[in-house]
C-alpha positions in Angstrom: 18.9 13.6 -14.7 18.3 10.2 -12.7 16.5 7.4 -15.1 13.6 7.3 -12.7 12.3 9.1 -9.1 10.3 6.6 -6.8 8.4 8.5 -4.6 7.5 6.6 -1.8 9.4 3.9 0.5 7.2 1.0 1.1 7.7 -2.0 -0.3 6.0 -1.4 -3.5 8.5 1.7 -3.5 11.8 -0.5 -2.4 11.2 -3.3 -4.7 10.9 -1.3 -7.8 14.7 0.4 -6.4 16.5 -2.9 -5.9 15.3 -4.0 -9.3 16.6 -1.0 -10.6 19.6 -1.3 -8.8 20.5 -4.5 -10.0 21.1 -3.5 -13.8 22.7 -0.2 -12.3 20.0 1.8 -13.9 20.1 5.1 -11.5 17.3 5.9 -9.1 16.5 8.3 -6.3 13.5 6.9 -3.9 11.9 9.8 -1.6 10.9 8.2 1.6 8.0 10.4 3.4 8.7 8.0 6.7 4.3 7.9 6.2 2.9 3.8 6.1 0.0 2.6 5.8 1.2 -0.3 8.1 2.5 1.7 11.0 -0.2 1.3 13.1 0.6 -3.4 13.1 3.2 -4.7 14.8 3.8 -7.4 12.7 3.1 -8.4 8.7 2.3 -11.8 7.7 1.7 -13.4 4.6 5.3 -12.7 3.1 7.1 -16.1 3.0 10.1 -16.4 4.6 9.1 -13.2 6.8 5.6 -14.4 8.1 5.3 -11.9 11.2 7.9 -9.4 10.8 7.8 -6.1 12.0 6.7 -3.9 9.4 9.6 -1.4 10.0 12.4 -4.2 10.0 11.2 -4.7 6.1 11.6 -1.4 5.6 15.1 -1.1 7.1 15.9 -4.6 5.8 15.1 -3.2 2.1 17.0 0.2 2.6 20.3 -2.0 4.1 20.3 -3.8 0.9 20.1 -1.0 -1.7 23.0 0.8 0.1 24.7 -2.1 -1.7 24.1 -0.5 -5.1 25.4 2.4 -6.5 23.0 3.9 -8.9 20.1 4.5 -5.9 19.8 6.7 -3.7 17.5 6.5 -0.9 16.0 10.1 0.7 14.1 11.0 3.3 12.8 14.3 1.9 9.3 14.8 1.3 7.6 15.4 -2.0 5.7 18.9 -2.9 5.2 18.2 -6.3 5.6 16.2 -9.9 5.2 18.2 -13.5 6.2 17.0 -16.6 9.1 19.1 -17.7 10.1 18.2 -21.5 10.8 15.1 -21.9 11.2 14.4 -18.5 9.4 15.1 -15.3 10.9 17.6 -12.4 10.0 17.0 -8.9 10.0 19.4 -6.3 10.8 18.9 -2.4 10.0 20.4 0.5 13.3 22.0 1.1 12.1 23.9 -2.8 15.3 22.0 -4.7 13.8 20.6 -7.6 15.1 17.3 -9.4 14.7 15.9 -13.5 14.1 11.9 -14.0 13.3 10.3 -17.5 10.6 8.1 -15.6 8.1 8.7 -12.2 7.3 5.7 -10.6 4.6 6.5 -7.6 4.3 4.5 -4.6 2.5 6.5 -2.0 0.0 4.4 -0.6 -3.0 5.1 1.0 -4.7 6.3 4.1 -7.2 4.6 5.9 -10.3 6.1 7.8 -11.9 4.6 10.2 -16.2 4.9 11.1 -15.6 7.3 13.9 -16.7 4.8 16.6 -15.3 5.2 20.1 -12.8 2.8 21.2 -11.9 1.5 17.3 -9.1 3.2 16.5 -7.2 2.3 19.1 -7.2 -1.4 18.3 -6.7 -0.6 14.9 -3.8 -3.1 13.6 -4.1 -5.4 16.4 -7.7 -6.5 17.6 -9.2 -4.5 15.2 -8.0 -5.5 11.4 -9.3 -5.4 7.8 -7.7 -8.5 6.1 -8.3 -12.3 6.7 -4.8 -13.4 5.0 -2.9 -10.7 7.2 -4.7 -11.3 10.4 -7.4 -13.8 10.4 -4.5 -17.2 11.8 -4.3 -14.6 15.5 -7.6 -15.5 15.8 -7.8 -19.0 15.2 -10.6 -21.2 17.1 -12.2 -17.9 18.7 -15.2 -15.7 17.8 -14.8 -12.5 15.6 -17.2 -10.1 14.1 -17.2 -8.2 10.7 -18.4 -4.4 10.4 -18.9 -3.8 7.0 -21.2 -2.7 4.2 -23.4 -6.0 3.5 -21.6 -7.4 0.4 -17.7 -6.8 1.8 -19.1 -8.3 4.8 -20.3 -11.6 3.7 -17.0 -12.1 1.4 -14.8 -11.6 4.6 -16.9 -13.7 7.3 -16.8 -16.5 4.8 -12.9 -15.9 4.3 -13.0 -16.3 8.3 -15.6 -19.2 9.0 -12.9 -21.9 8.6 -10.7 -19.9 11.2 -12.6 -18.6 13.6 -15.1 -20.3 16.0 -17.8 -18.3 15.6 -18.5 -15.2 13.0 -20.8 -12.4 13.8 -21.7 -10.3 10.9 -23.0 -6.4 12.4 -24.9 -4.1 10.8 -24.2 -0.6 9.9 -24.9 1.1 13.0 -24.9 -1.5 15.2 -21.6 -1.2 17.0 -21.3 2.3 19.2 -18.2 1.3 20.9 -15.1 -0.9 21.6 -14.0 -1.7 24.6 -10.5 -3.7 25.0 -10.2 -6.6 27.5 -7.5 -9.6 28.4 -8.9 -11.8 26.0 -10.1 -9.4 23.3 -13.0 -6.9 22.7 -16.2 -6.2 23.8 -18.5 -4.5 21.7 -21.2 -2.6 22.8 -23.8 -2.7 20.4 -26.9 -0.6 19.8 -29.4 -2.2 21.2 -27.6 -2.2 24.4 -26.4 -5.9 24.5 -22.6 -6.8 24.6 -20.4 -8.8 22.2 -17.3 -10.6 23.2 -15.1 -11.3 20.7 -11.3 -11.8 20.0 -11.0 -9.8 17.0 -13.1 -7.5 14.7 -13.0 -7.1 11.2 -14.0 -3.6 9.5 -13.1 -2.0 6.0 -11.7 1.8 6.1 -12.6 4.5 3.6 -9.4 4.8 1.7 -8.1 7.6 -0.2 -4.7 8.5 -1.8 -2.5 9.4 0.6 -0.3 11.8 -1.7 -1.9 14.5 -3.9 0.1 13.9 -7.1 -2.2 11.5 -9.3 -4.6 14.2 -9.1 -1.8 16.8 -9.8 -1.0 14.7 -12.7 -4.6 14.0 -13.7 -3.8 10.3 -13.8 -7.0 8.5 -14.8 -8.5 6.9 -11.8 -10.4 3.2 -11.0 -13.9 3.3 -10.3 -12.4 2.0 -6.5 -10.5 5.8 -6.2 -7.2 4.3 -7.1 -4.5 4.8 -10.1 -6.3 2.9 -13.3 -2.8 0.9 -14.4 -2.4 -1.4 -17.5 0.6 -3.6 -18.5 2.5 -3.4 -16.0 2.3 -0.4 -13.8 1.4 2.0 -16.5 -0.7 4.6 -16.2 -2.7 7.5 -18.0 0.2 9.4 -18.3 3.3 8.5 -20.8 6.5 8.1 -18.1 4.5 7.5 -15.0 4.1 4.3 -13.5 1.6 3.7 -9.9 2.5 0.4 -7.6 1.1 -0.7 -4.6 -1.6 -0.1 -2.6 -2.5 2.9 -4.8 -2.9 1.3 -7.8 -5.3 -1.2 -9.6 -4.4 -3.5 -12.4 -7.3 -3.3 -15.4 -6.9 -7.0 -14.9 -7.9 -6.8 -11.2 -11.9 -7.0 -10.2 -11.0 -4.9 -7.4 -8.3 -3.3 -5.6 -5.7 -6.1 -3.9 -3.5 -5.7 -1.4 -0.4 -6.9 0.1 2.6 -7.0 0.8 3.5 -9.8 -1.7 0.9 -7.8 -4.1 3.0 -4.5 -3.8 6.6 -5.4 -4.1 5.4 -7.7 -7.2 4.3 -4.8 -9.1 7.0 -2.3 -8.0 9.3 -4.9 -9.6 6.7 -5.4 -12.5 7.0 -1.1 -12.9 11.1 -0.8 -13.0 11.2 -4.2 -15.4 9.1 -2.0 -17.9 11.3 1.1 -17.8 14.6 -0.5 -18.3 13.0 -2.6 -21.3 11.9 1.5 -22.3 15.2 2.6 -21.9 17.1 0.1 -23.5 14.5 0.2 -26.3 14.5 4.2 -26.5 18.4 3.6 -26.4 19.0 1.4 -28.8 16.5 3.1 -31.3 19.1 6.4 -30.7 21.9 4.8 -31.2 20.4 3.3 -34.3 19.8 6.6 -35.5 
């Protein structure tokens, strides 16, 4: 029985394994080789690694846990998590089953885009959802924000002091995206045009792995994993970290990459002060 499964290999995921790792506590992290960040190039905001290639992170962080012994690092995919005494069992695809003391989850979400011809196809480069991660490639140009109204406003004013000129649309207004050598052009509505170098729209998110709800993990008002402390959730043993998850101390669900590996590292801290505590109290005994 490992002392914790990490299901999920983002950096939320990889943190919490290299923290792990580093008071040889033992681990198994189950990679699905599904990001939420696969369709960028590059990730910015992470110091020391402003614009790196999402996917060099990734292998970066899986070259330095082959340094430690107690984790393991798969690339089978996840059917299914049950408690099992006073454990948990997770199955895989190939039907093997294993035991861990602790679940951490770090499956991330998928986004959706409004189903808008042209969008999704400039989705992670022209077309992006977060100021801090993308606003600087646009700096001294216009941009426009799709949104609902109140999302909207928060990001244009996020944007005002970079770009030249925001353009805040309606719902409804844009009914297609059109690439060109200096950017986009929307076609609106009405019929006009919009040039721009960059437009900012929110997804729909959901969870991207079915086992919160398999779990009946309590849920933010947002649709993510309700957490407290640090990473727990609704369920004794299971911790959620990253994108899928939201702090009670949050307003709102935050993310980055920063954000994510903090709280996968916040999530293994708590379960070897568990362990050592739950040890200590046996040996006690």
């Amino acid at each position: 029985m490992y002392d914790t499964v990490i299901i999920g290999g983002g950096p939320a995921g990889l943190q919490a394994a290299l923290t792990l790792g580093r008071v040889h506590r033992t681990a198994v992290l189950f990679d699905s080789g599904e990001y939420r960040n696969d369709a960028t190039a590059y990730a910015h905001n992470v110091l020391t690694l402003d614009g790196v290639a999402p996917g060099e992170l990734r292998r970066r962080g899986r070259e330095e846990l082959a340094a430690y012994d107690s984790i393991e690092v798969r690339g089978d995919a996840v059917t299914s998590v049950r408690r099992e005494g006073d454990g948990f069992a997770v199955t895989l695809a190939s039907g093997s089953t294993v035991t861990a003391r602790t679940v951490i989850l770090a499956t991330g979400l998928a986004d959706t885009l409004p189903d808008i011809p042209g969008l999704a196809a400039q989705w992670g480069d022209r077309v992006a959802h977060c100021a801090f991660c993308h606003g600087h490639e646009f700096a001294g140009r216009p941009v426009a924000v799709m949104d609902a109204p109140s999302p909207a406003t928060m990001t244009a004013a996020k944007l005002r002091p970079i770009a030249s000129e925001v353009r805040i649309l309606a719902p409804g207004e844009l009914a297609r995206v059109e690439e060109t050598p200096d950017g986009l052009r929307l076609h609106l509505a009405d019929g006009t045009d919009l040039e721009v170098a960059g437009l900012f729209a929110a997804p729909r998110t959901a969870q991207r792995a079915p086992f919160a709800a398999e779990l009946g993990l309590a849920l933010s008002e947002f649709g993510v994993v309700a957490t407290e402390g640090l990473g727990r959730t609704s369920m004794d043993g299971v911790w959620a970290v990253g994108d899928m998850a939201q702090s009670s101390a949050w307003p709102a669900p935050l993310t980055s990459i920063v954000l994510s590996m903090s709280t996968g590292q916040l999530a293994a801290f708590d379960i070897v002060q568990g362990l050592a505590v739950a040890e200590l109290s046996r040996d006690a005994g």
